[in-house]
C-alpha positions as CSV (number, residue, x, y, z in Angstrom):
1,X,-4.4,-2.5,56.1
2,X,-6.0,-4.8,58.7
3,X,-5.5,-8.6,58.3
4,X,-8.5,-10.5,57.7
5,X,-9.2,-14.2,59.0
6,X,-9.2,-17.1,58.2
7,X,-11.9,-19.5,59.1
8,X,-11.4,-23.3,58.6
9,X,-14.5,-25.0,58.2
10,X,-16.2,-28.5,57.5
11,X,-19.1,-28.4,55.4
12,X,-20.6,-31.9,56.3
13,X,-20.3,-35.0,54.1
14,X,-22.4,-33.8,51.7
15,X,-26.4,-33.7,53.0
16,X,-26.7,-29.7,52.9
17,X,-28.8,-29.7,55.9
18,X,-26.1,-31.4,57.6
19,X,-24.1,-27.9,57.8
20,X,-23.5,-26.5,60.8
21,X,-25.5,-23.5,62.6
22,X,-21.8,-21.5,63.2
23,X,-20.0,-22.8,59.7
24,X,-23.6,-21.7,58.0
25,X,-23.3,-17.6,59.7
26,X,-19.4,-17.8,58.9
27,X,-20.4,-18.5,55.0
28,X,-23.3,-15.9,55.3
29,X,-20.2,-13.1,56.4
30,X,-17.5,-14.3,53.9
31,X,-15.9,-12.1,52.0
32,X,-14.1,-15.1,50.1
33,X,-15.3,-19.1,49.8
34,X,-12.6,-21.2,49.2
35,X,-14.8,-24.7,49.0
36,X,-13.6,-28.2,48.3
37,X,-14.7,-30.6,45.4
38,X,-16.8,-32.5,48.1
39,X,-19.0,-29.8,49.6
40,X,-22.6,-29.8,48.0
41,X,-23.3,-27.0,45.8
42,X,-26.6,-26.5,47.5
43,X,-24.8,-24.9,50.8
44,X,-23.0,-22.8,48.4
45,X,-26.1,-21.4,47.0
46,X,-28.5,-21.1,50.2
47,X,-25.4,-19.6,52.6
48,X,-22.9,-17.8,50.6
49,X,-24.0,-14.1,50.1
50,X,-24.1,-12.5,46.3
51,X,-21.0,-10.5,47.2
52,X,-18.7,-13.1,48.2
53,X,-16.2,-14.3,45.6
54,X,-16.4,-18.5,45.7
55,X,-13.3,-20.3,44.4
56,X,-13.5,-24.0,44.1
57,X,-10.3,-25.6,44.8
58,X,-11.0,-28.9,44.1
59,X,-8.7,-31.6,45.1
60,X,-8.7,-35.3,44.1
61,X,-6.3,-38.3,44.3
62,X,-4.7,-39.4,40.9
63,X,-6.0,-36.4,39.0
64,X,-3.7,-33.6,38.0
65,X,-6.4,-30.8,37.3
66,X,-6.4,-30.9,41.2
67,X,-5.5,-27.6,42.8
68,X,-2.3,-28.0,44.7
69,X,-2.0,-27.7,48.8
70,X,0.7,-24.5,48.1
71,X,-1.5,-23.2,45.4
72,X,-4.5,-23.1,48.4
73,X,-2.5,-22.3,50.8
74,X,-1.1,-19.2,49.0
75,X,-4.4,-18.4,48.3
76,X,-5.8,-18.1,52.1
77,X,-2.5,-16.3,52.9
78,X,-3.3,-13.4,50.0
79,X,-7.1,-12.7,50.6
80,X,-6.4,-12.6,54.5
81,X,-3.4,-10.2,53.9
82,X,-5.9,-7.9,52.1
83,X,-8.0,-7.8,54.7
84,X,-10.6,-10.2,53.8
85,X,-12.9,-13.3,56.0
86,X,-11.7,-16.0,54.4
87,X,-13.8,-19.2,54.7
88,X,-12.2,-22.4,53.8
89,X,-14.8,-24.7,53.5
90,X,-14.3,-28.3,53.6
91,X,-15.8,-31.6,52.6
92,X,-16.9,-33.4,55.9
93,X,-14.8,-32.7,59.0
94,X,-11.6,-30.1,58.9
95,X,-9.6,-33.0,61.0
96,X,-10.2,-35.8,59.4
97,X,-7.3,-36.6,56.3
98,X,-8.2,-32.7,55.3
99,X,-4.5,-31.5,55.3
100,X,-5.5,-28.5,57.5
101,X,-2.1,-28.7,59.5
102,X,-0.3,-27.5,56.0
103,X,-2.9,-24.7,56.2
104,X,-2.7,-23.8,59.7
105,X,1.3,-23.9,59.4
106,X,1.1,-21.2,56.4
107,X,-1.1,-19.2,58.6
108,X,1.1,-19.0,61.8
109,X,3.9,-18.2,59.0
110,X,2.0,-14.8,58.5
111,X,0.4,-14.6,62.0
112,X,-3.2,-14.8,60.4
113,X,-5.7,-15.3,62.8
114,X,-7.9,-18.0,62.6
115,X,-10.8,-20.3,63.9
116,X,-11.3,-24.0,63.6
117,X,-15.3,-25.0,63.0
118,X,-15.7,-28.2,63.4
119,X,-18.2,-30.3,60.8
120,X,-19.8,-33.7,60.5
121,X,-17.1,-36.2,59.3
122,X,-17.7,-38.4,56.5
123,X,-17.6,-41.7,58.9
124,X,-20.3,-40.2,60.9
125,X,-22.8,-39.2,57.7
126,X,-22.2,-43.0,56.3
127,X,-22.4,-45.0,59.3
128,X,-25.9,-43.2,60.0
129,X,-26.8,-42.9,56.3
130,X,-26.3,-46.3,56.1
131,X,-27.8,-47.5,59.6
132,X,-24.6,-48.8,60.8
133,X,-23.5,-47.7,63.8
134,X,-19.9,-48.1,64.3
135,X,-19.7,-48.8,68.1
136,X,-22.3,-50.7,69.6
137,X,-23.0,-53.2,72.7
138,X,-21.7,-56.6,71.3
139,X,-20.6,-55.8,68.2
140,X,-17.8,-53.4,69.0
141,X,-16.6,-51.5,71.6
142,X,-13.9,-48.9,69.7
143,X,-13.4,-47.9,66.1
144,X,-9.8,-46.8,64.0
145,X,-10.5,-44.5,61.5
146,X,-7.5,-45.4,58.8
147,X,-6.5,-44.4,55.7
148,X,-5.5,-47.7,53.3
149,X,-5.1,-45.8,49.7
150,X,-1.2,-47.2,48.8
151,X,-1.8,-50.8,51.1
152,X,0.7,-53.1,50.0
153,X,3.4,-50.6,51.7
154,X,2.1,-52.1,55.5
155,X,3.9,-55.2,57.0
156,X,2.5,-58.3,57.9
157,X,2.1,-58.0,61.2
158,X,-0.1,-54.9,60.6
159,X,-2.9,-56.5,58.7
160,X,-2.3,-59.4,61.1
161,X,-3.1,-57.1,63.8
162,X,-6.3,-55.5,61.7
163,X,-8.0,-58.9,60.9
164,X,-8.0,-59.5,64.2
165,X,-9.0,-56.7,65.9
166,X,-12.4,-56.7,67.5
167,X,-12.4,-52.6,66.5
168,X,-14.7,-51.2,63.4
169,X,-12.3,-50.2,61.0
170,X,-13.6,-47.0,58.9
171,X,-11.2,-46.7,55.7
172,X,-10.7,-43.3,54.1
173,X,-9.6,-42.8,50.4
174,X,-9.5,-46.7,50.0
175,X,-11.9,-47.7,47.7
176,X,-9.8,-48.5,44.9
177,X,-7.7,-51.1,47.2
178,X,-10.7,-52.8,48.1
179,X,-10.1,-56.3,46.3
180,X,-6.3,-56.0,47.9
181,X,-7.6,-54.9,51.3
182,X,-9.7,-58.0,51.2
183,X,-7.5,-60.7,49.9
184,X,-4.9,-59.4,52.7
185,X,-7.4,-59.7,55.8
186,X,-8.6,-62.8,54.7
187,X,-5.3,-64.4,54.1
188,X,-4.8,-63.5,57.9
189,X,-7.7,-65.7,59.3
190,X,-9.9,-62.3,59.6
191,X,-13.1,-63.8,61.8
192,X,-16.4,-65.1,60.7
193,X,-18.8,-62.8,61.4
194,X,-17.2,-59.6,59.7
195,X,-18.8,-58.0,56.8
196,X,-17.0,-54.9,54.8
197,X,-19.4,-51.8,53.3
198,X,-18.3,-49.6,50.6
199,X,-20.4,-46.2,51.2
200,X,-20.4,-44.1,48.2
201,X,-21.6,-40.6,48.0
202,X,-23.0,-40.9,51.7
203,X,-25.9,-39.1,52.9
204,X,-26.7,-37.5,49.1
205,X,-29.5,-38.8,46.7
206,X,-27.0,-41.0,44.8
207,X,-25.7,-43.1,47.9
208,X,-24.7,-46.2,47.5
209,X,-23.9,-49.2,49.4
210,X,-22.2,-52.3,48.4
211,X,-22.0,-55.2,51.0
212,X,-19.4,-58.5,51.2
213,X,-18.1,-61.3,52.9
214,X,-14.7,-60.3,53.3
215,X,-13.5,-63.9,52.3
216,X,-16.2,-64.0,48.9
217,X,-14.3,-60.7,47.4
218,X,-11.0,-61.5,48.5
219,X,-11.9,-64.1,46.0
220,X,-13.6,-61.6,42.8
221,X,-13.4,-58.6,41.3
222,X,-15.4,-56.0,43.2
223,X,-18.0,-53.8,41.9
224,X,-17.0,-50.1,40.5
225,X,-17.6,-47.5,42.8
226,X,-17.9,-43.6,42.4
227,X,-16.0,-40.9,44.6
228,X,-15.9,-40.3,47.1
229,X,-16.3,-43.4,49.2
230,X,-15.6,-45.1,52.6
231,X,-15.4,-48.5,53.6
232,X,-16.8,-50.0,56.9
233,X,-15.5,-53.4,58.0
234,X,-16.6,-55.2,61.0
235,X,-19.5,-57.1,62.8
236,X,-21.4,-53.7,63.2
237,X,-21.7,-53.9,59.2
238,X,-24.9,-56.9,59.8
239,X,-26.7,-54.0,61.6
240,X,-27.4,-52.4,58.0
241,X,-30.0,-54.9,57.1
242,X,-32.1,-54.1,60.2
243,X,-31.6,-50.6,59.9
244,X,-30.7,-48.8,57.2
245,X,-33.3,-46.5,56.7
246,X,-32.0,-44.5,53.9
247,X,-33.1,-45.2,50.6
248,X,-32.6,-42.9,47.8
249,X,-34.0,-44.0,44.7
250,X,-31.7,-46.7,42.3
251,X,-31.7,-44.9,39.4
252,X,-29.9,-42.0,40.6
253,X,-27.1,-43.9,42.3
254,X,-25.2,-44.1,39.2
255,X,-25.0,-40.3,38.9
256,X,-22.1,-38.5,40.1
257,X,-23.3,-35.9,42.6
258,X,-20.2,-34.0,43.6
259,X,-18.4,-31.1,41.2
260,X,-16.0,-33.0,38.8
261,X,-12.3,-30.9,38.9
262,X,-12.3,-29.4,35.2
263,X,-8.9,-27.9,33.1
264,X,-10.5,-24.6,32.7
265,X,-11.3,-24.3,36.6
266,X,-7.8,-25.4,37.4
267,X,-6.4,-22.9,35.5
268,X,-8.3,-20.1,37.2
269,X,-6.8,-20.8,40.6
270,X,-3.0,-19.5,40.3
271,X,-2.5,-17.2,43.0
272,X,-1.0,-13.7,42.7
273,X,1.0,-13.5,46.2
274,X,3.0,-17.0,46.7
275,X,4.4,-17.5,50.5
276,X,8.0,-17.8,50.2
């Protein structure tokens, strides 16, 4: 039998008609969807053809109903060894914290053959969701896209460096160090000037944005927040009064718009062929 392929793609940060043209004719050839927690249902429905077998692998920090990397990984290897397209479809961009080098290495393994389609990251959907752009003339020339989830294991002169920094500083899977984030920039002397933004949900109906003084929540109790989230700190975060355009109505902002990761769906998942 033929080996299939495997096709590793981003599926936007949630907007469905933020998809891309090539992932969008990929999903409409699919033999198999393997889609993330965050990728809107709605692309699922319009793109993926009756035929095509979806399996949500769903994958989520601190929760143990989450489908394991091997698990997916074992999972691409099998359909593609049976001669299937594969699509692994993923929440925002395929580069950005989306563990596709595990994926790509279990590939190579079994010399699957494979293409990379990129998507539109979750930094670019909030940052023009929200109307704040995260480079711009005066405000800031660069921007560090970091991850800050387990933040007390950086040294001092790390967040030394960060609260100074005239960068934008886009944090991934962070929200729930957001009071510690703050208290340690501000204990540093982080400038005047800089504002933080916690982005829930971006680009969907039930966005959210939540706006400090860094110095003010190092000093509180921040507000809850729902998954997934990104936080924006910098001077470019001002810009959002101006022009954040983006306006989805308040009483759907509490709602949870993303597929919650259930036992029964879990369960489903265990592959039959397991890479050695």
């Amino acid at each position: 039998m033929e080996t299939g392929k495997v096709i590793l793609a981003g599926a936007g940060p949630g907007d469905p008609e933020l998809l891309t043209l090539k992932a969008a004719r990929y999903l409409q050839q699919a033999d198999v969807v393997l889609a993330d927690r965050l990728v809107s249902e709605g692309i699922l429905y319009q793109w993926v053809q009756p035929r095509a077998e979806i399996i949500f692998v769903g994958k989520e920090g601190g929760n143990d109903q989450s489908t394991s990397q091997e698990d997916i990984n074992a999972l691409l290897v099998q359909y593609a060894l049976e001669g299937k397209l594969v699509v692994r479809l993923k929440g925002g961009d395929v580069a950005f914290y989306a563990n596709v080098l595990d994926e790509l290495l279990a590939l190579n393994r079994y010399s699957i053959s494979y293409e990379i389609v990129p998507g539109i990251s979750a930094a670019s959907g909030a940052s023009a969701y929200s109307g704040i752009p995260l480079t711009a003339r005066n405000y800031a020339q660069s921007v560090r896209f970091l991850t800050l989830y387990n933040a007390d294991q950086y040294t001092d002169v790390f967040w030394q460096e960060l609260a100074h920094t005239a960068d934008t500083l886009v944090l991934y899977m962070s929200g729930g160090q957001l009071g510690t984030i703050a208290r340690k920039l501000s204990a540093r002397g982080i400038a005047a000037g800089k504002m933080l933004a916690l982005i829930s949900q971006a680009t969907t109906p039930q966005q959210s944005i939540q706006l400090w003084d860094i110095d003010k929540l190092a000093e509180q109790e921040h507000s809850s927040f729902i998954s997934p989230s990104l936080i924006i700190i910098g001077k470019v975060v001002a810009l959002h009064e101006q022009f954040g355009w983006f306006k989805p109505e308040a009483a759907e902002q509490s709602e949870v718009y993303f597929r919650e990761i259930r036992n029964a769906q879990a369960a489903s998942l265990s592959p039959v062929f397991v890479p050695k």
